[in-house]
C-alpha positions in Angstrom: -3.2 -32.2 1.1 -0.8 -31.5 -1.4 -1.0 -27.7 -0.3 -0.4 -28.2 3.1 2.4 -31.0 1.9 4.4 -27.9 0.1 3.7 -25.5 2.6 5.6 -28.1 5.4 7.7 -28.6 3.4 9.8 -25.1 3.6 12.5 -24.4 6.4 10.0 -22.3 8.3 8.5 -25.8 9.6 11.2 -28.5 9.5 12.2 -28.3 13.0 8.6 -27.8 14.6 6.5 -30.7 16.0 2.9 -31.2 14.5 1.6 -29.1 17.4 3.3 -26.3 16.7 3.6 -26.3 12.2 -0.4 -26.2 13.1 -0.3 -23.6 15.5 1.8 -21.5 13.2 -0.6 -22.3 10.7 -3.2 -20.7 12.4 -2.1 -18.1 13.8 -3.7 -14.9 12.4 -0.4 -12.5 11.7 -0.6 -11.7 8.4 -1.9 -8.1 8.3 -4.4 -7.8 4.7 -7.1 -4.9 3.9 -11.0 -5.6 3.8 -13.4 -3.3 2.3 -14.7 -0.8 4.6 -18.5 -0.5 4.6 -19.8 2.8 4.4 -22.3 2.0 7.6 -19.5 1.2 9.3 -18.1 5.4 8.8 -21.7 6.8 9.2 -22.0 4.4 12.6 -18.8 5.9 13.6 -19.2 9.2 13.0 -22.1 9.5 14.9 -20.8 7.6 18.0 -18.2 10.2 17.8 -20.8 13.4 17.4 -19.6 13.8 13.8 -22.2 12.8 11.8 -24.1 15.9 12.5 -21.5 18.6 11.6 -21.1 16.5 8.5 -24.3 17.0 7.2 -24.6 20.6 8.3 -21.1 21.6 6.9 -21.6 23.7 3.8 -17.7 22.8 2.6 -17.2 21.1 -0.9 -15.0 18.3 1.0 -18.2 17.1 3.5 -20.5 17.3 0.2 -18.2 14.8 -1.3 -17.8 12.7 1.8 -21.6 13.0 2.5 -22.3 11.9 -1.6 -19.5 9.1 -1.1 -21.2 7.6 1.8 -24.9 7.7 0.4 -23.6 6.7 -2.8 -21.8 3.9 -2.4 -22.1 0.7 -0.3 -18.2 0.6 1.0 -14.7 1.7 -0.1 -12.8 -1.5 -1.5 -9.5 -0.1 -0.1 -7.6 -3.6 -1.4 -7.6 -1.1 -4.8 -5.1 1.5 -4.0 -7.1 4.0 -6.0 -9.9 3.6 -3.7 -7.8 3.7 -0.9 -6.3 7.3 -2.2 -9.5 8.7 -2.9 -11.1 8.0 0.8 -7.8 9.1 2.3 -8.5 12.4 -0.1 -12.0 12.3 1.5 -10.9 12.0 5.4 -8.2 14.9 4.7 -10.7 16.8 3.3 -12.7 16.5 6.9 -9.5 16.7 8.9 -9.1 20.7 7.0 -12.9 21.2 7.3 -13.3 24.0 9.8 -16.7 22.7 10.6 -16.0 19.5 11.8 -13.8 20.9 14.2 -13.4 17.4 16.5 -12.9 15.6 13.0 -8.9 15.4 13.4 -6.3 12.6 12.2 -7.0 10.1 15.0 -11.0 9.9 13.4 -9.3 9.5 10.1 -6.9 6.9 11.3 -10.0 5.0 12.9 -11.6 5.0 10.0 -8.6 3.4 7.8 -8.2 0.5 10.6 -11.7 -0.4 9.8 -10.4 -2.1 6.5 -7.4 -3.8 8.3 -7.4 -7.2 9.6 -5.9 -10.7 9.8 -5.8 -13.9 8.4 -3.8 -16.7 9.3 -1.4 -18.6 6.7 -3.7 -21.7 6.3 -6.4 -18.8 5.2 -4.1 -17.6 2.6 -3.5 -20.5 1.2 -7.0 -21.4 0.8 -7.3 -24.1 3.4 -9.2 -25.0 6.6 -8.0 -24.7 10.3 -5.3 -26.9 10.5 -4.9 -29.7 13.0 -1.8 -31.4 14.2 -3.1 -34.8 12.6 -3.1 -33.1 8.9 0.6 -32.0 9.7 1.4 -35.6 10.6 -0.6 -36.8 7.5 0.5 -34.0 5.0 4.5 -34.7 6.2 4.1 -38.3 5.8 3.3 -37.5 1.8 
């Protein structure tokens, strides 16, 4: 509890009631990147109609995006390397006159793959919090 305990602890939470430090606690609004499996792209681009111009495109950029998603399993974009090199990748699809649907919104579809949400409880490592472990944790 002694987490939770500090956490209550700061301004943010003084002049809320149980109910609402644990809502706040749970509420999933802090924005973090996930790995985007490479499934994931190939599922999507060929829901879009992509997949198949990929594979016929004769370009160097869709033989490295075509390598990249064969030879890997995902695209850990929490490294910003990684991140640079598959935003490289998508560019290089965006300019690739054979994938002539494949445009910024795709590419942009693809990068929100690896964004999502946690909640503050998540980030600091703890459970769902209820308004009894506020009551419990404050009266530490």
């Amino acid at each position: 509890m002694s987490i939770l305990s500090n956490e209550l602890a700061l301004p943010a939470y003084s002049s809320l009631s149980d109910v609402d430090a644990a809502a706040l606690l749970n509420d999933p609004v802090i924005a973090i990147l996930q790995p985007i499996q490479c499934y994931s792209i190939r599922r999507y681009m060929m829901l879009v109609g992509q997949w198949l111009d990929l594979k016929r495109s004769p370009s160097d950029a869709a033989e490295i995006a075509r390598d990249a998603l064969e030879e890997f399993d995902q695209f850990d974009i929490t490294d910003p390397t990684v991140l640079a090199v598959l935003g490289n990748i998508l560019d290089g699809l965006v300019d690739d006159a054979a994938l002539s649907n494949f445009d910024a919104t795709n590419k942009a579809t693809i990068l929100a793959m690896g964004d999502t949400t946690e909640s503050r409880a998540q980030e600091l490592g703890i459970r769902a919090v209820k308004p009894g472990h506020v009551q419990q944790a404050r009266a530490i």
